[in-house]
N, C-alpha and C positions, 0 to 999 in steps of 0.2 A: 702253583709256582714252583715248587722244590720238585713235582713230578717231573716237567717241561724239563728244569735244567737239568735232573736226574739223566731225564732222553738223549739229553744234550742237543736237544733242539734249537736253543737258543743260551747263551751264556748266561747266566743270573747268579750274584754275590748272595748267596742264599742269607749268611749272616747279615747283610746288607739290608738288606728286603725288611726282615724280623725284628730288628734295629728299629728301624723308620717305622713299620706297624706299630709298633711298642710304645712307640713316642708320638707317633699323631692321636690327634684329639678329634680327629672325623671317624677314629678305628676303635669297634670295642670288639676285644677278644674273650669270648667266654667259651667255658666249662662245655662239654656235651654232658648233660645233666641225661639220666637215665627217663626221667618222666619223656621227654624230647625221642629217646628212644621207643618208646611204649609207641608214642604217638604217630609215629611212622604206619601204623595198623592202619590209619585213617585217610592216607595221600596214596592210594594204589592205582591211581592213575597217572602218577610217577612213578615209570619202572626202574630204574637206573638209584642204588641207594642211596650213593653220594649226594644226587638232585633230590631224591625225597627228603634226606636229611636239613639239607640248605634250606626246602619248602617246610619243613615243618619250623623249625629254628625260626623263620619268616612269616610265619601265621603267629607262632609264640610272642614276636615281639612287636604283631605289628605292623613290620616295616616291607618297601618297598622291595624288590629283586629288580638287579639292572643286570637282565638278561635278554637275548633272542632265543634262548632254546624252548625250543618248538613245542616240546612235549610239556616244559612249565607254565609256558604262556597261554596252550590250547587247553592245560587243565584247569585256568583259572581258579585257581586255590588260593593264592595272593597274588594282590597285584603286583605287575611287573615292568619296568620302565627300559626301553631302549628305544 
């Protein structure tokens, strides 16, 4: 989100946004814990780090991904909902 309005691709109250995450209770915002780093060794079928990161974060905890990107979905690492 801060990249996009960074482009200025689209206008985004960046403070705005970080506000509202902070305060919702559907949002948990955690640490990149170094172990989660290590782990990345293990998703090399996600070439893109960002997305391996997200994937691994997503195996760590669990939880679903609500994506279509192609290369997360085809690597079936975690499941993925869109």
């Amino acid at each position: 989100m801060i990249w996009i309005g960074q482009k200025g691709r689209v206008y985004v109250d960046i403070d705005d946004v970080i506000r509202r995450l902070q305060i919702s209770a559907q949002v948990e915002i955690r640490p990149l814990e170094f172990s989660r780093v290590l782990d990345l060794r293990r998703y090399t079928a996600v070439t893109k780090m960002h997305d391996r990161l997200i994937v691994a974060e997503g195996a760590a905890q669990g939880a679903s991904l609500i994506t279509s990107d192609e290369e997360i979905t085809t690597a079936s690492l975690v499941s993925c909902v869109w």
